[in-house]
BALO-958788 format. One record per residue: x, y, z of N, C-alpha, C in turn. Coordinates in pm, whole numbers, plus 50000, padded with zeros to 5 digits. Each point is the difference from the previous one (the first is absolute). Layout:
! residues N
XYZXYZXYZ;...
! end
This chain:
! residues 517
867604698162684499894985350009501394993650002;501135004849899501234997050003500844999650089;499775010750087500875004350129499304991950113;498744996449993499384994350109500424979350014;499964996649882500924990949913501704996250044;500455013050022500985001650050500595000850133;499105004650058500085002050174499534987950055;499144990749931499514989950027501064987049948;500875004949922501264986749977500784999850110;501005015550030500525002050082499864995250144;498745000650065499264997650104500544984350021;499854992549881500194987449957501504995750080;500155005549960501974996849993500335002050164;499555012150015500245004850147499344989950091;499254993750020498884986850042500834986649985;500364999049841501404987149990501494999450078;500215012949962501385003250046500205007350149;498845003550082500085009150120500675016649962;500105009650127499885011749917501415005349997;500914988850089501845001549971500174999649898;499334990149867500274998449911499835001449877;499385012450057499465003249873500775019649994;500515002449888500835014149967499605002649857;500625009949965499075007349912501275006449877;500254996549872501205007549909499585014050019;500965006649982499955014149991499275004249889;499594993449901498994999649891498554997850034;499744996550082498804997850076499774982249993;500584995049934500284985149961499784994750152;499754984350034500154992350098500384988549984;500994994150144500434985549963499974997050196;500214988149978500044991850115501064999050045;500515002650140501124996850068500464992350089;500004988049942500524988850095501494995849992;500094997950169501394993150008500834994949937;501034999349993500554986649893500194989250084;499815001750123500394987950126498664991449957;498965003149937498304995650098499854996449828;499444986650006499594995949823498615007949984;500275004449856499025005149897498174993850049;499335008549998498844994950071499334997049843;499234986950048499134994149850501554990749911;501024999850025500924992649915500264983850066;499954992949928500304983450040501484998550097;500094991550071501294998650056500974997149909;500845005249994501264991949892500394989150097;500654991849863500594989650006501585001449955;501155000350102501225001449963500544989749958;501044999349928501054994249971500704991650083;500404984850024500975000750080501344990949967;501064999050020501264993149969500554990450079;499624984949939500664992450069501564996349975;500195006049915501094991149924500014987849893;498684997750007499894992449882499625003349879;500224992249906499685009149867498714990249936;499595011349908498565000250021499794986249877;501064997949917499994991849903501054989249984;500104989750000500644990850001500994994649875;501154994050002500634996349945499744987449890;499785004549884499134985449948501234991949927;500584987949963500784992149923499534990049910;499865000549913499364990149897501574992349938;499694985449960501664998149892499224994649904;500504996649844499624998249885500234990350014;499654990749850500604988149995501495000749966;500225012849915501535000049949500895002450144;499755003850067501004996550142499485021750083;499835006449893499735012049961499165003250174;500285009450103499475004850136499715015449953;498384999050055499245014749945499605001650187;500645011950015499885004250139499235017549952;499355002850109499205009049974499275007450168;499845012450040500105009150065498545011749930;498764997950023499185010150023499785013950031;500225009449985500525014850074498445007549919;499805008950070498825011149939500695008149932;499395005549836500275008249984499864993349813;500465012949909499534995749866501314999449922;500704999950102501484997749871500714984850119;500704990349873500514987150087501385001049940;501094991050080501484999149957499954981249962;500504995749867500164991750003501194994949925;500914988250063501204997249898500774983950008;500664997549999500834991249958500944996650044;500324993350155500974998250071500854983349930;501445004549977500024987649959501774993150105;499954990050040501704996350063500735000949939;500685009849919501295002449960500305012649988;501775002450080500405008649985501894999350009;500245008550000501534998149999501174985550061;499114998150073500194988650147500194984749929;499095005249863499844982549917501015004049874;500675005350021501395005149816500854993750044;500384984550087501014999450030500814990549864;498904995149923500574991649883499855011849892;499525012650010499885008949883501055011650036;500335009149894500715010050001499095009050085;500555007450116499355009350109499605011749932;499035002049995499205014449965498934998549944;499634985649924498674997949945498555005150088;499944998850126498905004750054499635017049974;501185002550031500295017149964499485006749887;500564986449811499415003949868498544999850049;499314987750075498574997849990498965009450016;500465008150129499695012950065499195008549904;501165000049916500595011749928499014999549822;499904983949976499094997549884498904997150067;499145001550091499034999350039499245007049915;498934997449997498445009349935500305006849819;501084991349959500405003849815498754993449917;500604998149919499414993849916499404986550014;498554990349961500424988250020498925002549875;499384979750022499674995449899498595012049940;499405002450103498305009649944500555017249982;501295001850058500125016850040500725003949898;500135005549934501215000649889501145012250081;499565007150130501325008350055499554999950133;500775009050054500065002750140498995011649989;499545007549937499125008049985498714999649980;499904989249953498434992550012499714991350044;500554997050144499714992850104499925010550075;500595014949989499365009650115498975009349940;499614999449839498835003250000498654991250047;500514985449955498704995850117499854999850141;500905004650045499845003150144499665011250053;500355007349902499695016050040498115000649938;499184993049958499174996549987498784999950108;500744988550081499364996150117501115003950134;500185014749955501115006750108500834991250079;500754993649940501054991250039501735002250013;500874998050055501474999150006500234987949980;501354993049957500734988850026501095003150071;501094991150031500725000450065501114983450011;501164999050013500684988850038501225000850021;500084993150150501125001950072500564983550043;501485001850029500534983950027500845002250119;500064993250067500704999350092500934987050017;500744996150106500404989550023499814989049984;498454997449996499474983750031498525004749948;499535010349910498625003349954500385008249879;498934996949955499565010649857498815002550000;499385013250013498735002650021499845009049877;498534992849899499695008549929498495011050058;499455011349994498985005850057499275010849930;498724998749954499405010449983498325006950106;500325011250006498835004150077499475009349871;498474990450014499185006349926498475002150060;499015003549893498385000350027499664985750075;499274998450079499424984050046499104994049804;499755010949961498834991649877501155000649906;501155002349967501354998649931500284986550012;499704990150060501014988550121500144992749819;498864996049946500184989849882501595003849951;499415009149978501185011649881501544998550126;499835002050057501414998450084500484985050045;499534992150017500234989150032500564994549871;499275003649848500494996149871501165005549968;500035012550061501545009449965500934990550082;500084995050154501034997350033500054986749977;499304991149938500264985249949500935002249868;499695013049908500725000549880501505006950043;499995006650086500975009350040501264985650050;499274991050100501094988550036500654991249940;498864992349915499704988549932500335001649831;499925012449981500205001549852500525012149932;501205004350106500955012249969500334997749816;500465006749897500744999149928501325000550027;500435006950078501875002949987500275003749894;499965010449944500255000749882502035007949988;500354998949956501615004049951499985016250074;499195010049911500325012850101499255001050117;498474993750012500314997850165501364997050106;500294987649939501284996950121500945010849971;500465007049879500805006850014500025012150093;498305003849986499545016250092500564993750155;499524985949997500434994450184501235004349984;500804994849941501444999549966500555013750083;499455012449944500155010549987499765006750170;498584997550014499465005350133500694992050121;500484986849990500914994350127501045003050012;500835005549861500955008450039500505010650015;498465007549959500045014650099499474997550093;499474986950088499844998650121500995001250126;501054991249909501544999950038500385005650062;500235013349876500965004150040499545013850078;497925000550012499925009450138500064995050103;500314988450021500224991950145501225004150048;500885003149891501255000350107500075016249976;499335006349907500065019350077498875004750085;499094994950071498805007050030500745000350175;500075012150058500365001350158499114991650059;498934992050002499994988750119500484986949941;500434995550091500914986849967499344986350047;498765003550048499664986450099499504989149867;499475007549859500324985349940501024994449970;500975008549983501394989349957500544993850116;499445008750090500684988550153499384989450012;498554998849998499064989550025500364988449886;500245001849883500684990949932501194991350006;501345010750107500774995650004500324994050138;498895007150106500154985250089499104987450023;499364999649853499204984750003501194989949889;501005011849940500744992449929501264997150116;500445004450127500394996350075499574988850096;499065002650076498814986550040499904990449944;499825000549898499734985049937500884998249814;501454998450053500915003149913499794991049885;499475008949853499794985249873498954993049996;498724998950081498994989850012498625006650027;499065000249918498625006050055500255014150018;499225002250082499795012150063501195012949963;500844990750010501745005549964500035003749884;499034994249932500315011049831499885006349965;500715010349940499215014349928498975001949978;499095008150052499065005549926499825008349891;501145005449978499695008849905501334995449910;499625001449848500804992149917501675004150018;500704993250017501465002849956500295004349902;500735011249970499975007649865500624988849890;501084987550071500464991649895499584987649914;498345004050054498894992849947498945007349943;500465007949981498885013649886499584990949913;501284997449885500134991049870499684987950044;499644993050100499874981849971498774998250001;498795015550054498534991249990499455002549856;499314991349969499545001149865498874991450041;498885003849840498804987750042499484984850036;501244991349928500544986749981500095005950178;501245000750088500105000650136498655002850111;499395008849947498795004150036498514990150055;500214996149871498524990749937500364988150120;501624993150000500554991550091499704997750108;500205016350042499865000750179498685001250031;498785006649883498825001750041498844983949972;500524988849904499984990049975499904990850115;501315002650127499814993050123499335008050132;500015016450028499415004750081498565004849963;499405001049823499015006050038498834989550005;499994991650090498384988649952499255004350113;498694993949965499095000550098499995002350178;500454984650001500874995950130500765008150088;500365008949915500875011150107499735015349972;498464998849953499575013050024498384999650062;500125015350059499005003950078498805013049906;499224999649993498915009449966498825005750123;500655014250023499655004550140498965012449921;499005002150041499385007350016499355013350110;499635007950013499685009750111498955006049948;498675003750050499145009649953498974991649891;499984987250005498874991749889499674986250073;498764996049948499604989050018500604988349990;500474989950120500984986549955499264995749855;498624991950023499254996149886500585008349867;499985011350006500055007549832501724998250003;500784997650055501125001649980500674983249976;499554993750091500074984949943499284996349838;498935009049979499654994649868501005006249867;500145009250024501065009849912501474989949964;500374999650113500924987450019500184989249902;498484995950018499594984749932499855005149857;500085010549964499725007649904501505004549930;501115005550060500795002849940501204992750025;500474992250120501064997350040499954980849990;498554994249964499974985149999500084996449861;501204991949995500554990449869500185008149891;501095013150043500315010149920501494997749991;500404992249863501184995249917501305015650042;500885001950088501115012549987500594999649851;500695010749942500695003349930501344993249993;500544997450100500814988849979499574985250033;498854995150001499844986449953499494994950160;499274986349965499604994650148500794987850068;499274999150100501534989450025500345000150170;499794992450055500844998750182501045008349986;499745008150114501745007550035500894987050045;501135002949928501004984850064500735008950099;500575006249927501685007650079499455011950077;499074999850079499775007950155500974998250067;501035013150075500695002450091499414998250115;500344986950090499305003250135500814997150141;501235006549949501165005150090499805008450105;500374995250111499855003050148501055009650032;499255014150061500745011650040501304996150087;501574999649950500544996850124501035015150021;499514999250152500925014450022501504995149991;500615010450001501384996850027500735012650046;499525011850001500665013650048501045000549933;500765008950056501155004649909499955019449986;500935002049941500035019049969500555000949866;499095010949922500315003449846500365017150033;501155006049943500315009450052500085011049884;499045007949939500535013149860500355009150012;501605001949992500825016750035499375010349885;499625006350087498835010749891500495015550050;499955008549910500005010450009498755008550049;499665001950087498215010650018500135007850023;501395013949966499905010550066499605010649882;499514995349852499225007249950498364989549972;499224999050071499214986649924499175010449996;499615011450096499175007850008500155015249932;499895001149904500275014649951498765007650019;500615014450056498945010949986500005009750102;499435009050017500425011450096500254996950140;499444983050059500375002250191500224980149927;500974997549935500274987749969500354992150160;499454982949949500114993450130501754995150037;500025002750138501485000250034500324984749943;501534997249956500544989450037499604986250118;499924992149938499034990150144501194982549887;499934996050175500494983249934498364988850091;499404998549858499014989750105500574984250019;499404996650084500384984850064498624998150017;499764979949973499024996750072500254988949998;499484992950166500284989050052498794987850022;500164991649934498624990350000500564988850121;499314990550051499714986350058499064995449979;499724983849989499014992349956498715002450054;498995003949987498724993550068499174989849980;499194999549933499154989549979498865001349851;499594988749994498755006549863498895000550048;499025007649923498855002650061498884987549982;500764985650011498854992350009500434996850132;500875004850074500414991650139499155010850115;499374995550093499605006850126500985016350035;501224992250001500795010450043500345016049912;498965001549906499985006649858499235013550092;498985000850068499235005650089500685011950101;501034991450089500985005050077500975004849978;500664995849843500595011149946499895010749929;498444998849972499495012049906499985009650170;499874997250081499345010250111501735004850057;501044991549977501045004550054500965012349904;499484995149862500355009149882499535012150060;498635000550030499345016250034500345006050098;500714994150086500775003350172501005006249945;500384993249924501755007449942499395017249930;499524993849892499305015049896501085008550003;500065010350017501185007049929499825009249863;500595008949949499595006449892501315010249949;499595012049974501215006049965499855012950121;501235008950007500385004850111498675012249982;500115005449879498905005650002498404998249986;499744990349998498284998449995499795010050145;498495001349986499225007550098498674991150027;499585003750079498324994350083500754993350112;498324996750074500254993350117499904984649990;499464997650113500234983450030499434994149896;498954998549938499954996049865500454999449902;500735007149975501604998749923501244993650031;500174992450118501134994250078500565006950040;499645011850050501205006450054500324991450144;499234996450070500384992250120500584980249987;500385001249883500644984949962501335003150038;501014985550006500815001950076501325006349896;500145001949875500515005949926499865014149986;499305002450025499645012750057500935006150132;499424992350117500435005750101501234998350055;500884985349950501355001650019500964997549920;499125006249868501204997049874500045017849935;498785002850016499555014549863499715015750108;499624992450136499995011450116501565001850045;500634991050038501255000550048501725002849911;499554998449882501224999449899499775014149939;499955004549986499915014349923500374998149837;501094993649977500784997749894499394993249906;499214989050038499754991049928498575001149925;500195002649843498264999649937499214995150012;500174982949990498964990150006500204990150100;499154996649997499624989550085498474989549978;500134993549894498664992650057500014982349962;498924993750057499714985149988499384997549909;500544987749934499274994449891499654984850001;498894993949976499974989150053499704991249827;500364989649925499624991849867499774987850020;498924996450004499704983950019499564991949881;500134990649984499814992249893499314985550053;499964991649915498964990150029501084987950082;501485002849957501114990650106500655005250023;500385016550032500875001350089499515015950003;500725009350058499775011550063501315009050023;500345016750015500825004450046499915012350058;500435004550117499355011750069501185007750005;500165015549950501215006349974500055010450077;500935012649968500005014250062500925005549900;499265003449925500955012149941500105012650053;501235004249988500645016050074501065006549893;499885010050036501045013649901500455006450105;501265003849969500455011550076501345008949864;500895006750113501365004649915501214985549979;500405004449894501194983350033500645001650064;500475011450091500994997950087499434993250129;498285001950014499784993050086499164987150054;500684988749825499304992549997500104988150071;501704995550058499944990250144499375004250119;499685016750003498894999050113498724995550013;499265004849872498794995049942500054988250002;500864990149960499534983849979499974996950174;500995004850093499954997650143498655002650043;499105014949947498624996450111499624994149887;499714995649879499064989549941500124987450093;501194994849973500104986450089499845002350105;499995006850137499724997650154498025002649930;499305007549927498635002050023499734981349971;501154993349913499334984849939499894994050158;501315000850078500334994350118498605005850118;499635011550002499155004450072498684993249995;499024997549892499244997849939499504987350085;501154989850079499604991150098499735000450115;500445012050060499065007650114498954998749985;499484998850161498225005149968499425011049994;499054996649879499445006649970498705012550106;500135011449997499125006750092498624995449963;498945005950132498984998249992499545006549875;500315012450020499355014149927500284999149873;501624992349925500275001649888499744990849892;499614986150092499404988649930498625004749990;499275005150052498685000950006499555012649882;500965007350015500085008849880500514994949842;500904992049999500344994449894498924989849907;499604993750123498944991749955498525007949907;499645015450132498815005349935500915007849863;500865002349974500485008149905500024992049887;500324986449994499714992349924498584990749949;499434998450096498635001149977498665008649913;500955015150024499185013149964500665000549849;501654995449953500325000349886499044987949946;499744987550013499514991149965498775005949945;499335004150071498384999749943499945015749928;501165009350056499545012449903500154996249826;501624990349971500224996249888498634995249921;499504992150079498564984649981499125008949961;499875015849983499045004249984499935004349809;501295000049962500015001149877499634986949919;499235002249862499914987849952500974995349934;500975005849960501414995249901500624993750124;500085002950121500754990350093499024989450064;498904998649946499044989850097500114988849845;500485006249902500154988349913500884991849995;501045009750014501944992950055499914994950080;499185002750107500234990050131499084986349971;498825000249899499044987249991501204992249941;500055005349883500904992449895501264997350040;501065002250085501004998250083499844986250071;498985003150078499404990250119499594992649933;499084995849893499714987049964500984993949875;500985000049958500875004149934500934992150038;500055005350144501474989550072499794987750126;498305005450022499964988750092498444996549965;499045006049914499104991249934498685007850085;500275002350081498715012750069500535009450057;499045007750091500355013150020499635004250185;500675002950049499775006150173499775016849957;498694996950103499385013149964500485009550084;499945012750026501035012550049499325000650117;498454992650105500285000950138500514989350073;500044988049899501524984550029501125008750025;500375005849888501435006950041500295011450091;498885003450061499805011450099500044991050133;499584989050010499884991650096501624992150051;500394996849866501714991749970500525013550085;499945015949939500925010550062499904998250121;498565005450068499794999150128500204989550093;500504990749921500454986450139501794998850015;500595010949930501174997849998500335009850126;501144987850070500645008850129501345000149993;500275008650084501675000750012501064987050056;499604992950018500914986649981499734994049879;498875003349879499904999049879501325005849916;500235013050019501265008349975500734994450029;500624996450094501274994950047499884989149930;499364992850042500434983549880500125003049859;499565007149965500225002649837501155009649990;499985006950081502045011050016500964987750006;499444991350098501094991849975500864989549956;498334992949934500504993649841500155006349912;500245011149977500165012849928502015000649980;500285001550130500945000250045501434991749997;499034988449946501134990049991500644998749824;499075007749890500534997349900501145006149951;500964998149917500975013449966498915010549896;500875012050045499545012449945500205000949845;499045007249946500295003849893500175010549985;500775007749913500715013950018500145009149864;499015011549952500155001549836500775016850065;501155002849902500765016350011500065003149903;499575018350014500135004749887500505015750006;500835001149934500435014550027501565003050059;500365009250044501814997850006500114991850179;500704989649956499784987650110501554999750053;500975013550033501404998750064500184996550122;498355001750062500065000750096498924983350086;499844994749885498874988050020500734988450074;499724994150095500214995350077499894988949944;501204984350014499644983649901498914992850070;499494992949920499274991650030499804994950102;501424994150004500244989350140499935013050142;500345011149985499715008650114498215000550053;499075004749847498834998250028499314989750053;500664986450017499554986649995500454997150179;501145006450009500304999250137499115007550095;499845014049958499245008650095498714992650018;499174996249890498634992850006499974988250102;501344988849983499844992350128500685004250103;500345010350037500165007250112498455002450096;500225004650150499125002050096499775013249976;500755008549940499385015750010499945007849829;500444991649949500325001949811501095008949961;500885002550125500835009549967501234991349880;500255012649926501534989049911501165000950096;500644985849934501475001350068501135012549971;500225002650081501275011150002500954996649915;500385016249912500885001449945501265010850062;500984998649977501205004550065501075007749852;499845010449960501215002449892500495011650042;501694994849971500905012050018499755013649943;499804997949870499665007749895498805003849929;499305006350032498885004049911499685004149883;
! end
């Protein structure tokens, strides 16, 4: 009866499936053999996926009554990033001793009024599997934790106490004390140099004012911050008014109420009160060259130590990223690209940018090569830092300046069109993380009060053409250079030489003539 049972299923299959498709395991077992070209017989049609470029959730902005902007970003999934964007950063110390943003950093997430340490603010986070985090920059202070989405109460309360009601306590500031100046002093031993350069040609660019200020404390202000200084500077930058509460991964509704919950008519630790003395000093460039005779021919110790190198890097003005022209220079930054002599991959890596092909293909000598572009909310600066040997560092500054002079050529079909998708494809691969879809909400509403969503800015890329380039090369062109050196400079070429080649037709420097070498 069993076997008859059996011959009678089989029969089945062979009848469903025809008799191509039907084979037999070497076990005596049977299965069906269909195509993978030809859909599953008896299965529903699928329904695919498809990508417009738009995103599936929208940008929400709520403001308080206290002046307080709760911006917020939807994403799937069971863990959310949420934090504390606030306007101040180094850019506003111009009435305070320079480095306070740096202590802030640095006393982030201590002690405050509910936490009694830094250790039990990460046991409640480690709770609802959480990190913190806080970083400052120029013109921001972002506080951030990514935690559980059903955590949000508990995190939203951590970073209202974390802002609003630090203690500062005496060996806190001292541990800052401590950690900024072993920050110090690995800034000036660690073999890459591009932060101390990047410091020192925004302190060239914009000599004394904004942007121009240290970021990172001057060691001869270790001793002047104290809490009295502190409480001061956070008294006028930290209110409502000039902060943002960005969310990613939660409900606007639950995150606006949390809000109303922890951050409305909550008295700071240093007292309430209108910010009076807000810095709201206007970026003014001014160029110029800061020059540090440095030793680097041991920076690198160890069995294949890095050779001797003198870096240079050369800025000109661009623009800030609230101006149109912010677009066309992000796409001209990526034309340049550039990297070090050794990176590897293909065109997705820049190897076909123009630093590449007639700075890092053609020079043999020379390590680096790449573009850097810093925009701010009033002004902007687009650079090239390069390394080579010092003996051959007036050659190096010669092709830096003819690539500035080049840059007003037109642009190819093939290389704008590539620059553009290369930047496009960086855009949205970044957009896919939630720690950067929060930086970018909280950024964006932050400095201009909403947010352009990433297929706006796919649209801004794609309309930029090569007489776009050129007009921006060549208000580019007209500012003086800014110029940061570092490393043995016998051979560094003055100012006024770099300044000449730039308004030159081909960027070459003027000729030198010596009897004697």
């Amino acid at each position: 009866m069993a076997a008859h049972m059996s011959r009678f299923r089989t029969w089945g299959q062979v009848k469903r499936f025809g008799i191509a498709a039907y084979r037999r395991y070497s076990s005596g077992g049977a299965y069906p053999n269909v195509s993978l070209s030809t859909p599953l017989p008896g299965i529903p049609k699928p329904v695919f996926a498809c990508v417009d470029g738009q995103e599936k959730h929208e940008t929400k902005i709520t403001t308080l009554e206290n002046g307080l902007k709760i911006a917020s970003q939807n994403k799937f999934g069971q863990f959310c990033t949420v934090g504390i964007l606030i306007n101040s950063g180094s850019r506003h110390e111009a009435k305070y001793p320079s480095g306070i943003a740096h202590f802030v950093e640095k006393l982030a997430f201590s002690s405050t009024a509910q936490y009694g340490s830094k250790d039990e603010i990460l046991l409640t986070l480690e709770k609802h599997g959480g990190i913190c985090d806080c970083q400052t920059s120029r013109d921001t202070t972002m506080y951030a934790v990514s935690a559980e989405v059903k955590g949000l109460d508990t995190v939203v309360s951590l970073l209202s106490e974390a802002v609003l009601q630090p203690r500062l306590l005496d060996e806190e500031i001292e541990m800052a004390r401590m950690a900024v100046r072993f920050e110090l002093e690995d800034l000036n031993m660690r073999p890459d140099p591009e932060p101390l350069l990047t410091e020192m040609i925004h302190a060239a660019a914009y000599r004394g004012n904004t942007v121009g200020l240290p970021r990172f404390c001057p060691p001869q202000n270790l001793e002047k911050i104290d809490r009295t200084l502190l409480h001061t500077y956070l008294r006028s930058y930290y209110c409502p008014e000039h902060m943002v509460l960005a969310g990613v991964g939660i409900e606007h509704e639950q995150l606006v109420a949390c809000a109303r919950k922890y951050l409305l008519g909550v008295t700071p630790v240093w007292g309430a009160g209108k910010s009076t003395s807000v810095d709201k000093s206007v970026a003014q460039y001014t160029g110029g060259i800061i020059k540090t005779e440095k030793d680097m021919s041991d920076v690198s110790l160890g069995p294949t130590p890095i050779p001797e190198l003198t870096h240079i890097m050369i800025g000109l003005e661009s623009c800030s990223f609230l101006e149109d022209d912010f677009i066309p220079f992000a796409v001209l930054n990526m034309m340049m690209g550039g990297g070090g002599s050794f990176s590897a991959g293909g065109p997705g890596k820049g190897m076909f940018t123009r630093l590449y092909l007639n700075v890092l293909n053609r020079h043999h000598w020379m390590y680096n090569a790449t573009s850097y572009h810093h925009s701010y909310e009033d002004s902007g600066l687009l650079c090239i830092h390069a390394s080579a040997d010092p003996r051959q560092v007036r050659e190096m500054v010669e092709i830096i300046t003819r690539e500035f002079i080049q840059m007003s050529s037109v642009a190819g079909e093939m290389e704008l069109e590539r620059a553009k998708t290369q930047l496009k494809s960086m855009l949205m691969m970044n957009l896919e993380s939630r720690p950067v879809i929060f930086e970018d909400v909280g950024r964006q509403v932050l400095a201009t009060g909403r947010r352009k969503l990433p297929h706006e800015l796919c649209q801004l890329i794609g309309n930029v053409t090569a007489n776009d380039i050129r007009r921006v090369t060549t208000r580019m062109l007209h500012s003086k250079p800014a110029v940061a050196a570092l490393g043995d400079l016998a051979e560094m070429p003055s100012y006024e030489d770099i300044q000449a080649a730039l308004s030159s037709k081909d960027g070459r420097l003027p000729r030198t003539y010596r009897l004697f070498r």
